[in-house]
PDB file of the backbone (N, CA, C, O) and the ligand in Angstrom, with CONECT records:
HET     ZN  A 101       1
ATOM      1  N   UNK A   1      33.767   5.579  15.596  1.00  0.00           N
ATOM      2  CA  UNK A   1      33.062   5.002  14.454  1.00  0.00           C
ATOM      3  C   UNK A   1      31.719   5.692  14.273  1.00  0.00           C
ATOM      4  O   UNK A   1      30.978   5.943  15.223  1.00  0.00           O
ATOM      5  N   UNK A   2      31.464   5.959  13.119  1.00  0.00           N
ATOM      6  CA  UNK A   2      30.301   6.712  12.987  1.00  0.00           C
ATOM      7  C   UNK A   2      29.106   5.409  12.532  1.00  0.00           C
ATOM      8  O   UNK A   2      29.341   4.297  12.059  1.00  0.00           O
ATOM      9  N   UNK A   3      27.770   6.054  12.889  1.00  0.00           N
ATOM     10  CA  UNK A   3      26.789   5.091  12.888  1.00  0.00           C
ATOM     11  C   UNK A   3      25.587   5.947  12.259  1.00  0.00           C
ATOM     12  O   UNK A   3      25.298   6.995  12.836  1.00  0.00           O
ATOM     13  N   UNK A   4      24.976   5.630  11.287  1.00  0.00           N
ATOM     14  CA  UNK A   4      24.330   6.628  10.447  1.00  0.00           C
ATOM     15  C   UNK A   4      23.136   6.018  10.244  1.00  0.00           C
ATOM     16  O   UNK A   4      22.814   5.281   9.311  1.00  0.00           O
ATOM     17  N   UNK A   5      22.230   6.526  11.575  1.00  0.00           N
ATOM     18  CA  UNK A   5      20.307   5.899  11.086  1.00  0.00           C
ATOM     19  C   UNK A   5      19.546   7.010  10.438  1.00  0.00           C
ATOM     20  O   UNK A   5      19.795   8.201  10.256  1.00  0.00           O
ATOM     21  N   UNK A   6      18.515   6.216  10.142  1.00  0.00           N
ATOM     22  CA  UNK A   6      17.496   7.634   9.449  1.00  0.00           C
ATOM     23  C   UNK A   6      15.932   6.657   9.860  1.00  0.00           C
ATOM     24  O   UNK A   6      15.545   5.855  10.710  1.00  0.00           O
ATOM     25  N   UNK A   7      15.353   7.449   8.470  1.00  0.00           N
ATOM     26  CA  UNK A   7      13.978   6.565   8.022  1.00  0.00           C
ATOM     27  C   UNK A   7      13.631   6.604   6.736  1.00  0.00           C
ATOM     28  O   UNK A   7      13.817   7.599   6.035  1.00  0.00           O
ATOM     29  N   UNK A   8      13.212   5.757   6.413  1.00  0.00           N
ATOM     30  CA  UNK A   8      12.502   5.977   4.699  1.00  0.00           C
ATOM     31  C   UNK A   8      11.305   5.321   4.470  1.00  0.00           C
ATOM     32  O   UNK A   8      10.930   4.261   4.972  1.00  0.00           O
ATOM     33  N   UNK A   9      10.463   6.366   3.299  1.00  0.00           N
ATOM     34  CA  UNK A   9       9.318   5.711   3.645  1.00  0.00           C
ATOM     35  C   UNK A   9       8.917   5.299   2.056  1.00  0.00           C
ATOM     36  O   UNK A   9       8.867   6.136   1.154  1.00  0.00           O
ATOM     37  N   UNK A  10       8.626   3.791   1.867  1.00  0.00           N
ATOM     38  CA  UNK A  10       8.305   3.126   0.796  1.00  0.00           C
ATOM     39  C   UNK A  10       6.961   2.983   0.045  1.00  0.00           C
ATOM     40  O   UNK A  10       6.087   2.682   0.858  1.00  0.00           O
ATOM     41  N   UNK A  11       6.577   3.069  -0.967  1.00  0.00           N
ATOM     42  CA  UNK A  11       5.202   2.798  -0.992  1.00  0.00           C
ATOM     43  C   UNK A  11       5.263   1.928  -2.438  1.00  0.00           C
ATOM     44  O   UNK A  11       6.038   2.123  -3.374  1.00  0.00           O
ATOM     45  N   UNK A  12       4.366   1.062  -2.344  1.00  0.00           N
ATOM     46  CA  UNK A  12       4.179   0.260  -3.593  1.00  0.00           C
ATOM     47  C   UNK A  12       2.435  -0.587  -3.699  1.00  0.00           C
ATOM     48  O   UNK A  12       1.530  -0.779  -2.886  1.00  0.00           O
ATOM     49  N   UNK A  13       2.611  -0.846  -4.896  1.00  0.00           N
ATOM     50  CA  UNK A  13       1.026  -1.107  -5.329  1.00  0.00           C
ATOM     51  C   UNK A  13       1.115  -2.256  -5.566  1.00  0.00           C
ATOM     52  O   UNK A  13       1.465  -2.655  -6.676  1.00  0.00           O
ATOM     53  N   UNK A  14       0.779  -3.150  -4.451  1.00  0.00           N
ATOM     54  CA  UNK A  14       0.797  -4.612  -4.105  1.00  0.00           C
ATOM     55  C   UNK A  14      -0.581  -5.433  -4.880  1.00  0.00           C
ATOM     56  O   UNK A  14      -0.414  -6.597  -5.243  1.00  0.00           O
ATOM     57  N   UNK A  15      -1.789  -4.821  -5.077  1.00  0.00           N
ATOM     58  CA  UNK A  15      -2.315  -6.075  -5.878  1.00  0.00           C
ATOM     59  C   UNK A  15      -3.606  -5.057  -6.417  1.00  0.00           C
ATOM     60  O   UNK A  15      -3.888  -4.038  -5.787  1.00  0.00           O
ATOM     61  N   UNK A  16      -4.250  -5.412  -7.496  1.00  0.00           N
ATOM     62  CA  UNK A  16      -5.286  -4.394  -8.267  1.00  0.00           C
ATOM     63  C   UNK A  16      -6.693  -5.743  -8.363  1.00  0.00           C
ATOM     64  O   UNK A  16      -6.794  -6.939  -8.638  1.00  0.00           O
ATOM     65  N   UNK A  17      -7.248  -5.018  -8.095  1.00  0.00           N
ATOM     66  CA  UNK A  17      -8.739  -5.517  -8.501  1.00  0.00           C
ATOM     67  C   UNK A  17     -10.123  -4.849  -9.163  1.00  0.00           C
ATOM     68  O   UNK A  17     -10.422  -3.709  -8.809  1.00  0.00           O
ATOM     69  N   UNK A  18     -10.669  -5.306  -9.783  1.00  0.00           N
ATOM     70  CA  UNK A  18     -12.336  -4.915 -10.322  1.00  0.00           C
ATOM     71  C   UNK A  18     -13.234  -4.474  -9.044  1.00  0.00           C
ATOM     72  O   UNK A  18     -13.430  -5.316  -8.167  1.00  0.00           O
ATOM     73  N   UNK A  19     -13.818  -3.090  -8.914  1.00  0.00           N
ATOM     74  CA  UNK A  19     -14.303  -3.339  -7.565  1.00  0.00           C
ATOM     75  C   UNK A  19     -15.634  -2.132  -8.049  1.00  0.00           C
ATOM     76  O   UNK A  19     -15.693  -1.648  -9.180  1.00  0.00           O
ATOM     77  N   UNK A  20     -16.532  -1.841  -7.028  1.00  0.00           N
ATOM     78  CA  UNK A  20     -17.782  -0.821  -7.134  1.00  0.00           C
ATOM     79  C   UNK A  20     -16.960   0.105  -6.523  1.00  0.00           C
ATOM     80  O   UNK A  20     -16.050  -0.296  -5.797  1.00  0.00           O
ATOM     81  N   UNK A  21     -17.174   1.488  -6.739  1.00  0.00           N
ATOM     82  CA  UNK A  21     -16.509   2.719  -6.103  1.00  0.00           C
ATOM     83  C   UNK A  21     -17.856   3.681  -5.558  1.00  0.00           C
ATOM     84  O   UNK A  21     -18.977   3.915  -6.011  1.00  0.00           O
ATOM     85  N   UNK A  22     -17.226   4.023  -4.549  1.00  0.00           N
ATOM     86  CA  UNK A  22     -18.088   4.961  -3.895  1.00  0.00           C
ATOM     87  C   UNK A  22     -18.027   6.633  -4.147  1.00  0.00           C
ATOM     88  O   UNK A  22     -18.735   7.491  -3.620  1.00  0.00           O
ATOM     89  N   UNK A  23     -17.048   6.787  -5.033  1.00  0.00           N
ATOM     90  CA  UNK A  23     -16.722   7.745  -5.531  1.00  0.00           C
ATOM     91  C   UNK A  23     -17.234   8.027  -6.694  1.00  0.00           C
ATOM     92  O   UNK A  23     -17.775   9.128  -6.802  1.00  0.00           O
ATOM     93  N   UNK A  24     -17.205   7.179  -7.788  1.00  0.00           N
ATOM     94  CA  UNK A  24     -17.301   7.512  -8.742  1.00  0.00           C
ATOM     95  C   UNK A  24     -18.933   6.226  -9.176  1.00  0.00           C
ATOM     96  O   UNK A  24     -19.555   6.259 -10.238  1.00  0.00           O
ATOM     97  N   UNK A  25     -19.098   5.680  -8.505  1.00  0.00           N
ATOM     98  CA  UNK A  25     -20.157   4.904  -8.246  1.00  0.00           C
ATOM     99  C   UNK A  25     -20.147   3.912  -9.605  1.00  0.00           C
ATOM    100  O   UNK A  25     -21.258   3.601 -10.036  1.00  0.00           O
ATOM    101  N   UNK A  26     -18.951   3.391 -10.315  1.00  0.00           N
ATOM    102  CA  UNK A  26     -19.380   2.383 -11.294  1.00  0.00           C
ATOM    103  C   UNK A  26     -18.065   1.462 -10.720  1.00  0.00           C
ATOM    104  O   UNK A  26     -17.206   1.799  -9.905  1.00  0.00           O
ATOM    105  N   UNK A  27     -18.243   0.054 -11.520  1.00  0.00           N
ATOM    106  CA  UNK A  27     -17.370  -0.951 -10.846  1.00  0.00           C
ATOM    107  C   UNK A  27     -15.811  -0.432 -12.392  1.00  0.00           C
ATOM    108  O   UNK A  27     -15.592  -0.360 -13.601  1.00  0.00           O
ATOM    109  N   UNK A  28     -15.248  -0.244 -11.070  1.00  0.00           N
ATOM    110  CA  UNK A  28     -13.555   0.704 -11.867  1.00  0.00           C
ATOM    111  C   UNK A  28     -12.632  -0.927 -10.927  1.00  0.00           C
ATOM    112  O   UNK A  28     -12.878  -1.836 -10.134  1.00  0.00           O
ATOM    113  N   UNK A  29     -11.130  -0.152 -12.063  1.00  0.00           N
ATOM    114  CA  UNK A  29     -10.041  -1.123 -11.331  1.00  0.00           C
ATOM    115  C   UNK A  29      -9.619  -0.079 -10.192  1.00  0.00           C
ATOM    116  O   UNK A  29      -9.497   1.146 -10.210  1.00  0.00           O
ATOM    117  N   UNK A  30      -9.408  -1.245  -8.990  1.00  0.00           N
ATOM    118  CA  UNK A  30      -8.678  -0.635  -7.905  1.00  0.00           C
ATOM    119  C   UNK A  30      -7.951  -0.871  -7.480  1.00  0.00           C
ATOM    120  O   UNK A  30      -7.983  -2.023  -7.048  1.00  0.00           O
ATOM    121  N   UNK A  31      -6.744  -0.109  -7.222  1.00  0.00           N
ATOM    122  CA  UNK A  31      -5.316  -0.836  -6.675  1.00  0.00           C
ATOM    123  C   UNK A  31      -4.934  -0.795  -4.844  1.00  0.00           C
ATOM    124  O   UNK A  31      -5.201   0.217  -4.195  1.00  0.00           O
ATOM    125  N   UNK A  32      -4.542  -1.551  -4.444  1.00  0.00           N
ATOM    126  CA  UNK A  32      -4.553  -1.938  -2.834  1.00  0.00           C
ATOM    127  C   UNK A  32      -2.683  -0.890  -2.835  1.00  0.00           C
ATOM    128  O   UNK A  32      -1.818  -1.766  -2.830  1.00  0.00           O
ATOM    129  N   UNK A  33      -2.370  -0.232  -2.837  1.00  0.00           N
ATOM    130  CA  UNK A  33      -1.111   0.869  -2.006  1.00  0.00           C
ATOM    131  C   UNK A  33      -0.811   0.198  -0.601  1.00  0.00           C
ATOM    132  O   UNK A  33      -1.658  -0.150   0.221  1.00  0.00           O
ATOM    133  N   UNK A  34       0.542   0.088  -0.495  1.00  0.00           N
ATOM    134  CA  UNK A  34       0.972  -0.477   1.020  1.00  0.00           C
ATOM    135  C   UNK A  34       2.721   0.599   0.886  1.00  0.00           C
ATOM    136  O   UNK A  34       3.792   0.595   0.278  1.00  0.00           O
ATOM    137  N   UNK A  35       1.942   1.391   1.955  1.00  0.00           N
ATOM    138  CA  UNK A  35       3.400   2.332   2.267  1.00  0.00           C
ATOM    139  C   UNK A  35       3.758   2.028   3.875  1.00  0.00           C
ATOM    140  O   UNK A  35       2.936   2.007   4.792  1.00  0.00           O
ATOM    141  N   UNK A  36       5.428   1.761   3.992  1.00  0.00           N
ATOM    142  CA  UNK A  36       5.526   1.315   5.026  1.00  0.00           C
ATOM    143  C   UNK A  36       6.937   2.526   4.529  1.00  0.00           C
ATOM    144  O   UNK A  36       7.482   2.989   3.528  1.00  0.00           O
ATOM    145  N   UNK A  37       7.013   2.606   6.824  1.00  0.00           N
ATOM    146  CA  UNK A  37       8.294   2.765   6.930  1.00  0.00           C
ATOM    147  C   UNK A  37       8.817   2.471   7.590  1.00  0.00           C
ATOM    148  O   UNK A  37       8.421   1.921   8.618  1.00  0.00           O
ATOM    149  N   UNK A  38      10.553   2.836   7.129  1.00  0.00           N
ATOM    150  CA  UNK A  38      11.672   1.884   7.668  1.00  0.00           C
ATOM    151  C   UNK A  38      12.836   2.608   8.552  1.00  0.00           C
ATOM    152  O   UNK A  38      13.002   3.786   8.869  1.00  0.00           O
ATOM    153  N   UNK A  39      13.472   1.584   8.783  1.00  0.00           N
ATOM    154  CA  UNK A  39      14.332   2.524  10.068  1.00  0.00           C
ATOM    155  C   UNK A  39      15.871   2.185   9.299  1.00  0.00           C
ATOM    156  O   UNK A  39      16.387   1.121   9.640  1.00  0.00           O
ATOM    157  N   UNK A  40      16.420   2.805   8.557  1.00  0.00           N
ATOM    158  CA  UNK A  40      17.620   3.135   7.731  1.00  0.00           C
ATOM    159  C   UNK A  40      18.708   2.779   8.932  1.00  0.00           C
ATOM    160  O   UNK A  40      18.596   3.208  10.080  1.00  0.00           O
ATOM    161  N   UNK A  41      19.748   1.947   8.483  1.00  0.00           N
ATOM    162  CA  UNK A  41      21.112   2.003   8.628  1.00  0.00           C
ATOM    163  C   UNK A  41      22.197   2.100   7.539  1.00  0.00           C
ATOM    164  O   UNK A  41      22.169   1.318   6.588  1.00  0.00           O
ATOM    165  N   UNK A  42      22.922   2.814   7.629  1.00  0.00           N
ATOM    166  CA  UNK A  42      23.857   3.235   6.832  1.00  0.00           C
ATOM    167  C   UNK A  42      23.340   3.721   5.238  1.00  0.00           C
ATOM    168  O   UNK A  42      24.127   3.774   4.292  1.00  0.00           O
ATOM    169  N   UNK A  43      21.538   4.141   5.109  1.00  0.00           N
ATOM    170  CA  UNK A  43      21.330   4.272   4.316  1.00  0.00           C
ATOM    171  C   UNK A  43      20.493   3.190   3.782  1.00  0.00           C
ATOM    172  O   UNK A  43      20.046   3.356   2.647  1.00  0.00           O
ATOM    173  N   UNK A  44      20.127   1.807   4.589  1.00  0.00           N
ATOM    174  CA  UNK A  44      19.873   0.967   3.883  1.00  0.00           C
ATOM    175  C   UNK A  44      18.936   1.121   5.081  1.00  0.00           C
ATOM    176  O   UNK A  44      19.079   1.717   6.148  1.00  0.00           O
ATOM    177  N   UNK A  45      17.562   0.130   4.388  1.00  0.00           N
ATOM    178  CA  UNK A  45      16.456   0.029   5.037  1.00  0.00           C
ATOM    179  C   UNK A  45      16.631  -1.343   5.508  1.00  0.00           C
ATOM    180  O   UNK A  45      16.947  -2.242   4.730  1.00  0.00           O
ATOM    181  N   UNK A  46      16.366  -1.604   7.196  1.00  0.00           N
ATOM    182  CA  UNK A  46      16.732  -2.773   7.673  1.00  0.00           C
ATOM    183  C   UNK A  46      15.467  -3.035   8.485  1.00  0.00           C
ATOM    184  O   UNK A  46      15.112  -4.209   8.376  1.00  0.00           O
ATOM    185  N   UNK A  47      14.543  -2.166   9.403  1.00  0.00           N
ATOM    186  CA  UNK A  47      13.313  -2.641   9.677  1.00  0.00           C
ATOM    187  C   UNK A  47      11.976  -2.054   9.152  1.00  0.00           C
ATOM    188  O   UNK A  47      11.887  -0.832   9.035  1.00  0.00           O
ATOM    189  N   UNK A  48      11.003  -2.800   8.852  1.00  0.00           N
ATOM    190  CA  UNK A  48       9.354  -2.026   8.659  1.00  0.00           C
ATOM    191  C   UNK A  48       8.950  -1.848  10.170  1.00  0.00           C
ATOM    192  O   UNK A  48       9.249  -2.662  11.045  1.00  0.00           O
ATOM    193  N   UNK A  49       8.271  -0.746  10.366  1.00  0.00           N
ATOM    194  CA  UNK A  49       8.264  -0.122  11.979  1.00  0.00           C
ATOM    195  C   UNK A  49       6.284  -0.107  12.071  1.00  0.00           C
ATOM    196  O   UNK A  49       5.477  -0.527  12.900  1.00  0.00           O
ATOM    197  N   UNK A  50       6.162   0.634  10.700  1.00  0.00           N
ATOM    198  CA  UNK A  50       5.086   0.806  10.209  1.00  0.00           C
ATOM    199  C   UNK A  50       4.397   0.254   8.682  1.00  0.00           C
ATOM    200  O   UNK A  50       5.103   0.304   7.675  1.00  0.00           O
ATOM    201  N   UNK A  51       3.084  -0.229   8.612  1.00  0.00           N
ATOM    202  CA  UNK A  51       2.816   0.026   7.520  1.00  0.00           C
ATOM    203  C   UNK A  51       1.559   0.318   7.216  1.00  0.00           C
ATOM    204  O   UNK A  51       0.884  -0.551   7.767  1.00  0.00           O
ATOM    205  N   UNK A  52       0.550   1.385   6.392  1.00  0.00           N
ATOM    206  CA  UNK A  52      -0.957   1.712   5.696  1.00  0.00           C
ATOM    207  C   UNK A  52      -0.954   1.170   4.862  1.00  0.00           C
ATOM    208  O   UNK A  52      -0.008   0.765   4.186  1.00  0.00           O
ATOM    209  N   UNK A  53      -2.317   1.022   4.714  1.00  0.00           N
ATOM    210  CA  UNK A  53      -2.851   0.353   3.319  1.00  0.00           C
ATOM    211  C   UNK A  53      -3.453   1.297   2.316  1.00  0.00           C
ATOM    212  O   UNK A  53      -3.764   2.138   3.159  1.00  0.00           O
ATOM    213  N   UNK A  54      -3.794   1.736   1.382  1.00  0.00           N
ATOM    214  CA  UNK A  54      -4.887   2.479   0.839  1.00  0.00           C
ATOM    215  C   UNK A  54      -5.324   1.509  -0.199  1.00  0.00           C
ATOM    216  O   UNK A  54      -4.659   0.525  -0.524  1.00  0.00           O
ATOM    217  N   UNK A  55      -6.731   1.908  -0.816  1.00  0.00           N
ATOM    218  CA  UNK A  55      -7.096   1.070  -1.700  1.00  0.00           C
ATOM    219  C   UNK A  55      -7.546   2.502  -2.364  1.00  0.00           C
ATOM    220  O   UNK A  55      -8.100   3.412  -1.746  1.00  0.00           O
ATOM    221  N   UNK A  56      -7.163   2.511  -3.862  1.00  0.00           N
ATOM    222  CA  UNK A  56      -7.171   3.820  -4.719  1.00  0.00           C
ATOM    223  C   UNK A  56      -7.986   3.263  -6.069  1.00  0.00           C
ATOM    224  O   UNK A  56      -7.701   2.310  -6.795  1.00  0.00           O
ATOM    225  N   UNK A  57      -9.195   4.282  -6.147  1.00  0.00           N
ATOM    226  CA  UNK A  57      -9.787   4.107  -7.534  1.00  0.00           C
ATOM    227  C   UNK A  57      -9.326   4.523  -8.862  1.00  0.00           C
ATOM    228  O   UNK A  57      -9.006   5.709  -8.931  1.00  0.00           O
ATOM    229  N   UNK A  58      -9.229   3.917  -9.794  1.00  0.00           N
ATOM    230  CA  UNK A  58      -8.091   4.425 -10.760  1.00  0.00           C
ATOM    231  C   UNK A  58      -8.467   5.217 -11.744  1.00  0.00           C
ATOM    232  O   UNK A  58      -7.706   5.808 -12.509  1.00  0.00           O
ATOM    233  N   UNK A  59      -9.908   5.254 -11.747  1.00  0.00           N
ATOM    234  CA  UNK A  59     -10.906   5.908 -12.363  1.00  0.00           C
ATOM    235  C   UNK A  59     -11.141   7.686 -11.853  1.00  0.00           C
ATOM    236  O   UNK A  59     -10.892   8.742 -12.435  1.00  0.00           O
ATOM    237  N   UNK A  60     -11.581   7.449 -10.849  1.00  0.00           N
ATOM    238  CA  UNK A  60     -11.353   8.796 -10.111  1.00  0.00           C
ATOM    239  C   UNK A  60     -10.501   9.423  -9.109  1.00  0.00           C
ATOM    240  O   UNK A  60     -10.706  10.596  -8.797  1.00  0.00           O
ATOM    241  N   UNK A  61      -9.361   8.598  -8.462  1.00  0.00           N
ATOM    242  CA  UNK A  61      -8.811   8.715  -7.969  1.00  0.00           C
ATOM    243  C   UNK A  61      -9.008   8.720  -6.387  1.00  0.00           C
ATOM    244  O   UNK A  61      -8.228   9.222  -5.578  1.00  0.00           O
ATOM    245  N   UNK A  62     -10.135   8.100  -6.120  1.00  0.00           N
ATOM    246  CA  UNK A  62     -10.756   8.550  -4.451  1.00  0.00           C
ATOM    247  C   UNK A  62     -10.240   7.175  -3.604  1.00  0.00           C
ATOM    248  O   UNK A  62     -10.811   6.086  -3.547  1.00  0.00           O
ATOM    249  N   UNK A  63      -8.970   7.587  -2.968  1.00  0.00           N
ATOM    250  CA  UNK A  63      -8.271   6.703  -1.681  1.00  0.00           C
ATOM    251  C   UNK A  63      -8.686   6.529  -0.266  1.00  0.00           C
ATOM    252  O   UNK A  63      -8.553   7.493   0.488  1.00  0.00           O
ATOM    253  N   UNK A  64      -9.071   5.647   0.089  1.00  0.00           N
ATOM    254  CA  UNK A  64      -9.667   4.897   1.335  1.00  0.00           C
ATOM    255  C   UNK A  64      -8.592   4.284   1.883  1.00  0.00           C
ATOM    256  O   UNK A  64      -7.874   3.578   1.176  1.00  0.00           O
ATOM    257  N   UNK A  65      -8.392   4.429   2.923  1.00  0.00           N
ATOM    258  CA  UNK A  65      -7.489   3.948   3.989  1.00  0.00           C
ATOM    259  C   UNK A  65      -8.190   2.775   4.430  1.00  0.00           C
ATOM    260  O   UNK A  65      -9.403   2.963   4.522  1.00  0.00           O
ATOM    261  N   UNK A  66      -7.738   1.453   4.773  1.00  0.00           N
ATOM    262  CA  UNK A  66      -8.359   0.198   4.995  1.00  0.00           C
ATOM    263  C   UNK A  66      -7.064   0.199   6.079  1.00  0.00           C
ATOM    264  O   UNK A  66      -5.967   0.756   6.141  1.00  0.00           O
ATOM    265  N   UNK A  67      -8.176  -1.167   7.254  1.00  0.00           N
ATOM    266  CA  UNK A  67      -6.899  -1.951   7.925  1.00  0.00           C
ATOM    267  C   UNK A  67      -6.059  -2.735   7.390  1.00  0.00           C
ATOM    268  O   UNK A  67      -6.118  -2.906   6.172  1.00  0.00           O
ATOM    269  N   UNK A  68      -5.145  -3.352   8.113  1.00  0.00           N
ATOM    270  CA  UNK A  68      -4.590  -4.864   7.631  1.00  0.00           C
ATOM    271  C   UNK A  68      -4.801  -5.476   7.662  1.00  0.00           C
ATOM    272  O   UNK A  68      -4.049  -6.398   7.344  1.00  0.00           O
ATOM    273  N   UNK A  69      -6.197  -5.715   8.121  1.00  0.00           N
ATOM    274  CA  UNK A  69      -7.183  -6.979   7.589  1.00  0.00           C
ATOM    275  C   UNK A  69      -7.994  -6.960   6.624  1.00  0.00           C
ATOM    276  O   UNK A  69      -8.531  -7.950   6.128  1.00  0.00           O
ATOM    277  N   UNK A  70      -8.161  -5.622   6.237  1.00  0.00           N
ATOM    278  CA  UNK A  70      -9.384  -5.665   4.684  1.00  0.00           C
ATOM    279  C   UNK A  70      -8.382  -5.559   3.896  1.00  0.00           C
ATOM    280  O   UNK A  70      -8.705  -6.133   2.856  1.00  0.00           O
ATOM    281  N   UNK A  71      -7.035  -5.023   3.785  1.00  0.00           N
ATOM    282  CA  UNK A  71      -5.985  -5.151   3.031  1.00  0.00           C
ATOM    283  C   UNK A  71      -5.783  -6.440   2.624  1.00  0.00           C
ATOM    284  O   UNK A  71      -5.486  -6.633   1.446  1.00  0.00           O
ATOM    285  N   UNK A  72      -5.908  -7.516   3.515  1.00  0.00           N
ATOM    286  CA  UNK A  72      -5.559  -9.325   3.650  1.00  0.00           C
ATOM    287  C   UNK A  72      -6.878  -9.827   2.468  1.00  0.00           C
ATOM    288  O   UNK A  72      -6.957 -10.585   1.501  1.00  0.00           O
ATOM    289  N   UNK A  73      -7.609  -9.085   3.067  1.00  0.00           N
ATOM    290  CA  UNK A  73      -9.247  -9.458   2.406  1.00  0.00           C
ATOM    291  C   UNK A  73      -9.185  -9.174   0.839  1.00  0.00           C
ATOM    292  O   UNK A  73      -9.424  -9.998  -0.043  1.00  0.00           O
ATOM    293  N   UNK A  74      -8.796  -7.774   0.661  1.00  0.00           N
ATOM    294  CA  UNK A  74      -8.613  -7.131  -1.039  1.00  0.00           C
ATOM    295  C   UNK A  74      -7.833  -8.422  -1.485  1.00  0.00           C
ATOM    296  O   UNK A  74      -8.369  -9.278  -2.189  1.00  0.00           O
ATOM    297  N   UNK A  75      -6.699  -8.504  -1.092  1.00  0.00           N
ATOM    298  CA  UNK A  75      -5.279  -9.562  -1.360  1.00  0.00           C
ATOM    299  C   UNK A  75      -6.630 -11.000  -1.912  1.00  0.00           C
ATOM    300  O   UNK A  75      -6.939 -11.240  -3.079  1.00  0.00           O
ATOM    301  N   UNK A  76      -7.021 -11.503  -1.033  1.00  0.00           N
ATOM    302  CA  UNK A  76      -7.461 -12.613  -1.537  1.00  0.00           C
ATOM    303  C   UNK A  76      -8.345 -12.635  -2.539  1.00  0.00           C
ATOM    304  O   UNK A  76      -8.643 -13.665  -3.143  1.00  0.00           O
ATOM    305  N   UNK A  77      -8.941 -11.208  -2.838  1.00  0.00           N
ATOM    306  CA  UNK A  77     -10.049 -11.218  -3.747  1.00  0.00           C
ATOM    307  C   UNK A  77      -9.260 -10.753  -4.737  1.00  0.00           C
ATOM    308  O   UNK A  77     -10.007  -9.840  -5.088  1.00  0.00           O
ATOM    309  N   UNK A  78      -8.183 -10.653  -5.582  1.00  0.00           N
ATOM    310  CA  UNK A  78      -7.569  -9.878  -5.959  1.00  0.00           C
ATOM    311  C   UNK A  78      -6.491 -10.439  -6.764  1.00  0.00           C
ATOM    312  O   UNK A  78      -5.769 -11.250  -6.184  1.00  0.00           O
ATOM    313  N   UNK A  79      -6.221 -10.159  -8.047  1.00  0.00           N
ATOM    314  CA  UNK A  79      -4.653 -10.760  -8.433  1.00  0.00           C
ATOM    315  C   UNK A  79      -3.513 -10.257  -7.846  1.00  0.00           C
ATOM    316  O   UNK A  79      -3.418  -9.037  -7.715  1.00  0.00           O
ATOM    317  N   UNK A  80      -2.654 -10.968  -7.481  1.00  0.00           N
ATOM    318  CA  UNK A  80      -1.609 -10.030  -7.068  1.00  0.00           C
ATOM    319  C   UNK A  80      -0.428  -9.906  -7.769  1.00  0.00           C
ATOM    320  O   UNK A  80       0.135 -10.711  -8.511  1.00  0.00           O
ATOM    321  N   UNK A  81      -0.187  -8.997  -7.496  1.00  0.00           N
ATOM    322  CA  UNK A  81       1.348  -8.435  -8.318  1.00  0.00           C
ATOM    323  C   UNK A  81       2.581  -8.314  -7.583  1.00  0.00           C
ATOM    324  O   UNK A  81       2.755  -8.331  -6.365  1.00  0.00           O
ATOM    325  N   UNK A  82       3.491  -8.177  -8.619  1.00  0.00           N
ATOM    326  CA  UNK A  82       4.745  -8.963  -7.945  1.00  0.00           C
ATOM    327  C   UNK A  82       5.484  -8.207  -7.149  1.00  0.00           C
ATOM    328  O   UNK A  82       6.106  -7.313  -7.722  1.00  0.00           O
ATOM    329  N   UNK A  83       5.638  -8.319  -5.682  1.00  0.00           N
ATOM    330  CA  UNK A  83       6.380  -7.890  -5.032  1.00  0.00           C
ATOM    331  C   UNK A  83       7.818  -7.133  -5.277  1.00  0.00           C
ATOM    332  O   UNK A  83       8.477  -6.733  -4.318  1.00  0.00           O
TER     333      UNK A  83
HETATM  334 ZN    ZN A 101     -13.978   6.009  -8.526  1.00  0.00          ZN2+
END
Protein backbone atom coordinates (compact mmCIF):
# COMPACT_ATOMS: atom_id res chain seq x y z
CA UNK A 1 0.00 0.00 0.00
CA UNK A 2 1.38 3.17 -0.86
CA UNK A 3 1.35 6.10 1.67
CA UNK A 4 1.94 9.55 0.22
CA UNK A 5 3.17 12.52 2.81
CA UNK A 6 4.49 15.83 1.86
CA UNK A 7 4.11 19.51 3.22
CA UNK A 8 2.27 22.55 2.24
CA UNK A 9 2.58 25.78 3.14
CA UNK A 10 -0.62 28.10 3.59
CA UNK A 11 -0.81 31.66 4.06
CA UNK A 12 -3.83 33.86 4.63
CA UNK A 13 -4.74 37.39 5.85
CA UNK A 14 -6.54 36.79 9.05
CA UNK A 15 -7.56 40.31 10.29
CA UNK A 16 -6.66 44.16 8.99
CA UNK A 17 -6.42 47.13 11.08
CA UNK A 18 -5.77 51.15 11.11
CA UNK A 19 -2.33 51.33 12.55
CA UNK A 20 1.00 54.08 12.61
CA UNK A 21 3.76 52.58 10.30
CA UNK A 22 7.24 52.76 10.80
CA UNK A 23 7.88 52.62 7.36
CA UNK A 24 6.06 54.87 5.82
CA UNK A 25 5.41 56.88 9.10
CA UNK A 26 1.52 57.82 8.62
CA UNK A 27 -1.38 55.78 10.28
CA UNK A 28 -2.08 53.22 6.92
CA UNK A 29 -4.35 49.93 6.97
CA UNK A 30 -2.49 46.92 8.13
CA UNK A 31 -3.10 43.43 7.57
CA UNK A 32 -1.97 40.64 10.30
CA UNK A 33 -0.62 37.42 7.44
CA UNK A 34 -0.59 33.97 9.29
CA UNK A 35 1.35 31.35 7.11
CA UNK A 36 1.45 28.03 8.55
CA UNK A 37 2.65 24.72 7.54
CA UNK A 38 1.25 21.47 7.14
CA UNK A 39 2.18 17.95 7.02
CA UNK A 40 0.13 16.51 3.79
CA UNK A 41 -1.40 13.07 3.61
CA UNK A 42 -2.49 11.81 0.52
CA UNK A 43 -2.29 15.34 -0.62
CA UNK A 44 -4.47 16.68 1.97
CA UNK A 45 -3.31 18.86 4.76
CA UNK A 46 -3.95 17.08 8.11
CA UNK A 47 -1.51 18.83 10.70
CA UNK A 48 -0.26 22.71 11.36
CA UNK A 49 3.44 21.86 12.55
CA UNK A 50 4.22 25.52 12.21
CA UNK A 51 2.88 28.87 12.08
CA UNK A 52 4.39 33.08 11.46
CA UNK A 53 2.68 35.92 11.75
CA UNK A 54 3.53 39.06 9.69
CA UNK A 55 1.80 42.25 10.05
CA UNK A 56 2.11 44.07 6.41
CA UNK A 57 1.62 47.81 5.63
CA UNK A 58 -0.60 48.18 2.75
CA UNK A 59 0.55 51.47 1.98
CA UNK A 60 4.14 50.70 1.59
CA UNK A 61 4.43 47.40 1.85
CA UNK A 62 7.01 47.08 4.92
CA UNK A 63 6.38 43.42 6.77
CA UNK A 64 7.27 42.86 10.40
CA UNK A 65 7.34 39.55 11.71
CA UNK A 66 5.45 39.58 15.22
CA UNK A 67 5.05 36.68 17.81
CA UNK A 68 1.92 34.81 18.61
CA UNK A 69 1.24 36.92 21.11
CA UNK A 70 1.30 40.40 19.41
CA UNK A 71 -0.46 38.49 16.62
CA UNK A 72 -3.33 37.65 19.62
CA UNK A 73 -2.86 41.41 20.53
CA UNK A 74 -3.35 42.86 16.62
CA UNK A 75 -6.50 40.17 16.63
CA UNK A 76 -8.09 41.98 19.51
CA UNK A 77 -7.43 45.40 18.34
CA UNK A 78 -8.58 44.60 15.05
CA UNK A 79 -11.68 43.50 12.90
CA UNK A 80 -11.41 40.23 11.93
CA UNK A 81 -11.99 38.51 8.84
CA UNK A 82 -13.35 35.45 7.97
CA UNK A 83 -11.45 32.52 8.31
ZN1 LIG B 1 3.91 51.92 5.54
Amino acid sequence: MFVIFGTRIKSKIIAAKRDSCLGCNKPTEHELEETSKWLTLFLLPVVSYKSEFIVRCKACGLDNNVSETRSRSFQRNAKLLEK
